[in-house]
C-alpha positions, 0 to 999 in steps of 0.5 A: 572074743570068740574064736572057732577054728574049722574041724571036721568034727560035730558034723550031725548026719541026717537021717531017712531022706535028710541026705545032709550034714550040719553043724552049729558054727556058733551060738548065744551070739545077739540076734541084730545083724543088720550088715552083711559084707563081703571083704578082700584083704589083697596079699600084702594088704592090712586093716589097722588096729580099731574098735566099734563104740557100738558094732560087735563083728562075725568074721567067716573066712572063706579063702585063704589065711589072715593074721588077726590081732586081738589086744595084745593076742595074734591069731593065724585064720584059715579057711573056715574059722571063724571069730566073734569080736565084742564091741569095744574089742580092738582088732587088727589084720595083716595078710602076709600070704601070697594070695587073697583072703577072702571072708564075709563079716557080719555086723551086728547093731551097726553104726556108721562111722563108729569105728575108733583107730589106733595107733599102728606099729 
């Protein structure tokens, strides 16, 4: 697991006419992505814990706040952060805000139905 919390800083300036700003958000990750999804997880909502036998997972939050479980850890998520989960990882959410969360997930060697649920508490 990877975890990249959004910060203001390492913002790379452009120079001369390159009237831009950029910054690496993560690197060394595998080079197949073949799945790019748009999620809502509604207030209240959750995804159960689980693992992919063969899909790593990119999660980039894009509205609101989340609470993901990693084996046995608990992460507050916000806007902008992002988590990187290998495969095998087991990984939960619970949204326990007021509002949506919204995040794009990437999928990297995606297989349908490779997903293994876990008991919930």
């Amino acid at each position: 697991m990877k975890i990249i919390k959004n910060s203001k800083d390492k913002w790379i300036k452009g120079t001369g006419e390159m009237n831009y700003q950029k910054r690496i958000l993560m690197d060394n990750i595998p080079p197949s992505v073949n799945l790019i999804q748009d999620v809502i997880i509604p207030a209240g909502g959750k995804i159960p814990p689980h693992a992919h036998k063969q899909t790593a997972e990119i999660f980039y939050i894009t509205k609101g706040k989340i609470w993901m479980t990693v084996g046995e850890k608990e992460f507050e998520l916000s806007e902008k952060d992002m988590v990187f989960i290998n495969v095998g990882e087991e990984h939960s959410f619970r949204n326990n805000s007021d509002e949506n969360l919204e995040m794009i997930t990437l999928k990297i060697n995606f297989k349908k139905d490779d997903a293994i649920l876990y008991q919930s508490d």
